[in-house]
N, C-alpha and C positions, 0 to 999 in steps of 0.2 A: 551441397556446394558443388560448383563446375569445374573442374579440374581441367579442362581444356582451353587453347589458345584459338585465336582469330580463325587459324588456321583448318582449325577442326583435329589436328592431331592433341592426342592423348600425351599428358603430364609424363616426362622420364622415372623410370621405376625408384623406389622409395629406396631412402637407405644409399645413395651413392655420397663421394668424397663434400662436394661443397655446391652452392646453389647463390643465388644475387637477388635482394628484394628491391626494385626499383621505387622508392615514393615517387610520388606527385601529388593530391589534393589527398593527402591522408599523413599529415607530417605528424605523427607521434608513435610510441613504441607500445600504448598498450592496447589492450584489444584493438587488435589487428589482423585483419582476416589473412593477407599475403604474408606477411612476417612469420603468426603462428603455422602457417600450414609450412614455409619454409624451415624453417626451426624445426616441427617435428619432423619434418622426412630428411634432414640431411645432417651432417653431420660439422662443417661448419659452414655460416652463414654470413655474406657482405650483404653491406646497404650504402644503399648512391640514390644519393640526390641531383640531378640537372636539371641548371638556369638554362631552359632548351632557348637558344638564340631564336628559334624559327618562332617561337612564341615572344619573346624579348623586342624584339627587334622591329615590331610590328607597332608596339605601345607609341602612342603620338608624343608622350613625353618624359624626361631621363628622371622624374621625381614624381616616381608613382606608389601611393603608399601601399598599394597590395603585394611590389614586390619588396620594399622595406619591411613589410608585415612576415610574409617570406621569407627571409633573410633570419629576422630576429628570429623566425619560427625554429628555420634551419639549425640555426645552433644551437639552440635548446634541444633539439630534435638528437643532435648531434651527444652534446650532455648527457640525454637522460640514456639512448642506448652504450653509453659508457658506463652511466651507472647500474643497470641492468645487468649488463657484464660482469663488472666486479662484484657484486653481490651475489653471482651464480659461480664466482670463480674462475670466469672466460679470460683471458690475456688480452685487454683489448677492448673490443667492440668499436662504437664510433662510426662517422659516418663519413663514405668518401662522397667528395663532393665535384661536380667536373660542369665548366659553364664552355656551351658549342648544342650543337644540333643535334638532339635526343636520339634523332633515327641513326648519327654515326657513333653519339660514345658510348650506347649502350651495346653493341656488338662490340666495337671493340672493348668496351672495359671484360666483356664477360671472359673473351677469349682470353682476354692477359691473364687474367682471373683463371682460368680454367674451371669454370662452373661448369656445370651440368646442366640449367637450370635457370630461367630467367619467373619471377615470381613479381606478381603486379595486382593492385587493386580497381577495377573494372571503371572506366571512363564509356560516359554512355554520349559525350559529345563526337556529333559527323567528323571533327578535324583529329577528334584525339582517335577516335576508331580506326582511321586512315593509317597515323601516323604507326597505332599500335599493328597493325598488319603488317607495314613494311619493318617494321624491329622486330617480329615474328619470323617475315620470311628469310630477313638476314639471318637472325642468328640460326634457323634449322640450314642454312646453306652450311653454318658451321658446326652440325650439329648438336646447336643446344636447344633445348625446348623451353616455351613458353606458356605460362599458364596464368591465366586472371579470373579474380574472387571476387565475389559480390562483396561493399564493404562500405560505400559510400551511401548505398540507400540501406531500407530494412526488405523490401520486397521488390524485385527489378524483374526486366524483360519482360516472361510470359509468365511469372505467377501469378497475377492477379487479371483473368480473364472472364468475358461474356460464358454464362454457358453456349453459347454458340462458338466459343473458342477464338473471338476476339476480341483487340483492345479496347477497354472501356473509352467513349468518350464524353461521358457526364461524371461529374466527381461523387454525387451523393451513392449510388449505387457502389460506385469505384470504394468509396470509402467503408460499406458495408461489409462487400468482398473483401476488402485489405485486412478490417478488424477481424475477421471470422481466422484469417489466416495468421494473423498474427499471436504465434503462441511463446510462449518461454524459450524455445528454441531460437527464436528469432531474433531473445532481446538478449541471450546469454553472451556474455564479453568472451573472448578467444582469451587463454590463458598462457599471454605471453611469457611471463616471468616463470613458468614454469618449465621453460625448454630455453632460457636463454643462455646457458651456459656451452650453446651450440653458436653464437654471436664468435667470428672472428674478425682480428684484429685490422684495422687497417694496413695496406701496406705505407712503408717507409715514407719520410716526408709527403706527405698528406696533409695537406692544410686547405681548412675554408675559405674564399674568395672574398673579400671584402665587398662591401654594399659599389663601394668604389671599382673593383675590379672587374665586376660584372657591368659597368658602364652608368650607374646610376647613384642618384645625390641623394640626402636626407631630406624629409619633407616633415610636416607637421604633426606625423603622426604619433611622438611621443609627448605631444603636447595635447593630445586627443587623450577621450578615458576608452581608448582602447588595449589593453593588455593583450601583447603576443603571447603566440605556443603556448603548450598543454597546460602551463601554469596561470597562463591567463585564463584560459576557458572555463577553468576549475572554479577560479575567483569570480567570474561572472557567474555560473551554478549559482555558486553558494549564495552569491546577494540575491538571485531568483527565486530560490525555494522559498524563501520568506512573504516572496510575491505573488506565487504561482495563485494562490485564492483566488485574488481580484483580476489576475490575468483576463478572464473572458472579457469585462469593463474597459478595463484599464488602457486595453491593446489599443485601443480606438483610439485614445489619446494624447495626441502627439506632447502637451508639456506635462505629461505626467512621465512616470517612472514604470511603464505598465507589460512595457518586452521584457523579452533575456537579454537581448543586445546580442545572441550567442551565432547570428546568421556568417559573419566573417568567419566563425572559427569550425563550421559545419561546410564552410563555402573550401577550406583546404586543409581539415580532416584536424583541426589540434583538438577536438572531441569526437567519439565515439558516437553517430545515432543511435547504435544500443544504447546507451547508459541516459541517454536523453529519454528515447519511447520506454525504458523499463522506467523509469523515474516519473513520466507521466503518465503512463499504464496503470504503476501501481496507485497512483494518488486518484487517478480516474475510478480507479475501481472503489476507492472509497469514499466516493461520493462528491469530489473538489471540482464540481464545474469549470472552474479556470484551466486544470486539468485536462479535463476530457476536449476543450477547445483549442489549446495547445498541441495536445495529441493530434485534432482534426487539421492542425496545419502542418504538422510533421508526416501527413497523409497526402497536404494538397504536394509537398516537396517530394514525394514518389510517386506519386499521381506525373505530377509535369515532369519527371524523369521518363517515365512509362512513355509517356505523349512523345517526347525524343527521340526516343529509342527507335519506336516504329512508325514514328512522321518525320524524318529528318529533313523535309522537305518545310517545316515549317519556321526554321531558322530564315526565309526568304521569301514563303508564300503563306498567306491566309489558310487556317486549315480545314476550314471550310473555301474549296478552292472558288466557287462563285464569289466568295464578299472579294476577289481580286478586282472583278467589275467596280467595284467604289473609285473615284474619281479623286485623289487626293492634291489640293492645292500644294504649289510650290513653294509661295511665299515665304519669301525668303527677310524680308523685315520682322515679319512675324516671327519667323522660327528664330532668328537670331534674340530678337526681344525674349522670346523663353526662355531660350538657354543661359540667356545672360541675369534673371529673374527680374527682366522689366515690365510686365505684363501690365500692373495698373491694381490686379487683385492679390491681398495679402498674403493671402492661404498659399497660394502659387510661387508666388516668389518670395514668400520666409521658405518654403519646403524645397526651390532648388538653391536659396543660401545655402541654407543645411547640406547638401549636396555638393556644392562648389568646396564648401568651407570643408566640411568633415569627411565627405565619401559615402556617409550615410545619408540616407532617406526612411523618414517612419514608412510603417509599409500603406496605413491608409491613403496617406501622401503619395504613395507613389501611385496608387489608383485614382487619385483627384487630379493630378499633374498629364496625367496620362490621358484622360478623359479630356481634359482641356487641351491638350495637344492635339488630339483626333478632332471629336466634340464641335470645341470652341474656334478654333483657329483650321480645321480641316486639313491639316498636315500629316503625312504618312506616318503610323506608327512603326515604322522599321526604322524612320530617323530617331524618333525618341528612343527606340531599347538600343539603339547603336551610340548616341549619348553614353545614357545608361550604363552601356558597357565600357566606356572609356574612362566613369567618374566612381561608379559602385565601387565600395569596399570588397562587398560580397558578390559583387556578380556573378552568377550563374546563370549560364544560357537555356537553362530549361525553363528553371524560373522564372526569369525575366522575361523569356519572349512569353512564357504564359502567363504572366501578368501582362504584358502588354496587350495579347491578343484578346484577352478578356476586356479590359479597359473600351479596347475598339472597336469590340464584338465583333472581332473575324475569328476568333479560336473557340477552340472546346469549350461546353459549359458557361461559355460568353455573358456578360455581362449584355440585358437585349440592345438592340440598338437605339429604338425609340426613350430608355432612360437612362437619359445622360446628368451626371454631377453637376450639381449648382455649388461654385466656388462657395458663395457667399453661405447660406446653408449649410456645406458643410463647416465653414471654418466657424459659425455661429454656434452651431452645434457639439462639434466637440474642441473649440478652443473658446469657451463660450467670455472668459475673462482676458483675450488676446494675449495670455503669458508668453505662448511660443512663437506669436506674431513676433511681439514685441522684441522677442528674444534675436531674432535674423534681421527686424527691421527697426530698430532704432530710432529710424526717421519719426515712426509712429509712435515715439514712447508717452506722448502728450493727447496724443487720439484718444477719447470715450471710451470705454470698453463698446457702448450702444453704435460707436461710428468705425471702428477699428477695422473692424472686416472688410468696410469698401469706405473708405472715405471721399469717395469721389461721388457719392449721395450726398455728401451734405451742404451745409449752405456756404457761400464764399465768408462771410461776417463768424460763422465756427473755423472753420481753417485759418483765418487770419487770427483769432484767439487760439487757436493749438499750434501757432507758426510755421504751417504748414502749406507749400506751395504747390500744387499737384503740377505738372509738366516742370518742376523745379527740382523740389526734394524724393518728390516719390510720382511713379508716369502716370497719366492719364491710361484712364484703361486701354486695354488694343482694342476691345469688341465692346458690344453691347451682350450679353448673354444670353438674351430672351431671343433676340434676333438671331446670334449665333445659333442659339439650337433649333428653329426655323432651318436655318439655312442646312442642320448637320440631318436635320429630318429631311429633307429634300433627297440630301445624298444621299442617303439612303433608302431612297423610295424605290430603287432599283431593286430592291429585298422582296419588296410586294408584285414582283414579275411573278406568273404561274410559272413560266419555263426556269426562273432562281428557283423557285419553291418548290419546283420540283428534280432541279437539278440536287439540291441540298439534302432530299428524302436520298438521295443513290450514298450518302458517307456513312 
């Protein structure tokens, strides 16, 4: 474990009066890498949560369900470190809560506080890295230290490296190195309840802000089957393990029952990635396929953290910086028809319904969506993951942008360029009964299963018997596909330069 801050100075000596654990995307009290490590070295221990404004304030809209999700999370957050308390005997516990600008109230609360000690679990995003230096160098002006713990991945920075000593940028090797490193150490929980009787109380009138106080409305999301905080994530576990089997299949298909659904609650910590990689580590090892495939994507999410860390550069540019040369249409009819799920193909717009409506996107979906954005329509993939980041549940900007860059083959381990998603193929394939069509699009509830995927194949005399009017009830496709990916091969002919091809051998 790293005991040091941004700053490179070393953690204050153990054993002083009191210490401050700031959450952010790690809202629960148990195994918890900042909490335990504060808990054992000091002798009592605050926790603060901030609605940081500078983050707030930026969201396009006042009803957004990630920070409602937030919120619920908060105060369960809040609950269970009370209950933790009391059960060790502490006066207290609880959590102070303060909504303004991260970089001013966490100096000042430390000072009121008179901590010793500022205690935080590792953010590997450019904004939040930024923002954690300058609350580093404030508080050493006031003499407090600051220290951050790996806790959001299983393996970050430089553990998982080249023998040549740098960052992997292919995943299959990446994921070799990971498993080899990946021991019991790695997956054992922090044992919070056994130091929490070190949890002090909040101070005096202390109360949580309302959804309302922090400036923002209720949205749809308890009409969603999304269960907030630690309680919910448990709950979604537990309907999982009974699934995890069929998982490697199942994943694939968007109107089956075949995820965990657990990505929102890994996206702001109300579970533990130990208790997830030990849970499918040990089913891996015996024998559960669905298992060891689930593991492989709990690898691709420290993989795309790894890629962050040390290409921050790729939040803006292609990380192969040559596919920057790609020529991306502006088209602005198009890109609107996407975003608004009018494209013409079904797979497309049931999967940004689903998106609009819920927050969620299956993850196959988001690789077909994405490929059709780039692909089909030749629109810049940094519009789609900036979407993406406005509507996801879960967004996370490691993985999103590496999902996207893969989708458009400008990133690591890329999806190639020359093969690009066929809508229609894939929605034949794995929604081969149109359930989860039908499910977003209604219009189609009388379409063929045979005609469902594109009904703008079929003949005028079938439409008029499913009462169906294409540029009426459901649009006319935007493109042709065949021709589209003609044209998305073009653009990319610029790949088969010797001076790209050899410019791309120097990353």
């Amino acid at each position: 474990m790293t005991d040091t801050h941004p700053t490179g100075k070393r953690a204050a000596p153990a054993k002083v009066p009191s210490a401050l654990v700031w959450f952010r995307r790690d809202l629960r009290c148990e195994d918890h890498a900042a909490l335990y490590h504060a808990l054992r070295r000091y002798e009592r221990v605050y926790c603060v949560f901030v609605f940081d404004t500078d983050i707030l304030d930026a969201l396009p809209s006042r009803a957004d369900r990630r920070v409602e999700f937030i919120h619920a999370s908060v105060l369960e957050l809040h609950a269970g470190l009370q209950h933790l308390a009391a059960h060790s005997g502490a006066p207290g516990g609880g959590l102070i809560v303060r909504h303004g600008p991260a970089q001013q109230c966490i100096p000042q609360l430390a000072k009121a506080l008179g901590v010793h000690e500022v205690f935080v679990n590792r953010d590997y995003e450019p904004q939040a890295i930024t923002r954690d230096q300058r609350v580093a160098l404030a508080l050493e002006e006031l003499g407090i230290a600051f220290s951050d713990f790996k806790d959001h991945v299983l393996l970050d920075r430089d553990e998982v490296l080249t023998q040549q000593g740098r960052p992997y940028s292919v995943f299959t090797p990446y994921k070799r190195a990971w498993l080899q490193q990946l021991d019991a150490f790695q997956l054992t929980p922090y044992p919070v309840a056994r130091h929490a009787h070190h949890l002090a109380a909040s101070p005096a009138c202390e109360r949580i802000p309302t959804l309302s106080d922090i400036g923002f409305t209720c949205t749809n999301l308890r009409e969603l089957p999304i269960p907030t905080g630690m309680k919910g994530a448990q709950q979604l576990l537990r309907d999982f393990v009974p699934r995890i089997s069929a998982y490697r299949e199942d994943r694939d298909y968007p109107g089956r029952r075949g995820v965990s659904y657990l990505s929102v609650h890994l996206r702001f910590g109300t579970v533990s990635i130990r208790q997830l990689a030990a849970l499918a580590a040990g089913k891996a090892e015996q024998g559960c396929p669905g298992a060891q495939t689930w593991l492989s994507e709990l690898a691709w999410r420290d993989f795309y953290a790894m890629i962050l860390w040390h290409h921050p550069r790729v939040v803006t540019q292609a990380f192969k910086p040559a596919y920057d040369r790609v020529q991306w249409d502006e088209a602005p009819e198009l890109w609107q028809a996407w975003c608004e799920a009018r494209t013409g193909y079904p797979l497309i717009d049931a999967a940004m319904r689903q998106l609009l409506q819920t927050g969620y996107m299956h993850n196959r979906l988001r690789m077909v969506v994405a490929s059709f954005l780039t692909k089909d329509l030749g629109i810049d993939w940094r519009r789609g993951e900036r979407f993406f980041a406005e509507h996801l549940n879960d967004y996370d900007l490691a993985a999103n942008n590496g999902g996207w860059q893969w989708a458009a083959s400008t990133g690591c381990d890329a999806q190639p360029w020359f093969r690009i998603f066929n809508p229609i193929a894939q929605s034949q394939r794995f929604d081969p009964e149109g359930k989860f069509l039908r499910r977003y699009l209604p219009e189609l509830a009388r379409v063929p299963d045979a005609h469902v995927h594109f009904p703008a194949a079929a003949k005028p005399t079938a439409l008029t018997t499913w009462g169906l009017r294409l540029g009426v009830d459901y649009p006319l496709p935007l493109v042709d596909h065949a021709k589209a990916r003609e044209r998305a091969l073009m653009r990319f002919s610029v790949l088969q330069e010797r001076s790209f091809l050899e410019a791309e051998e120097q990353i």
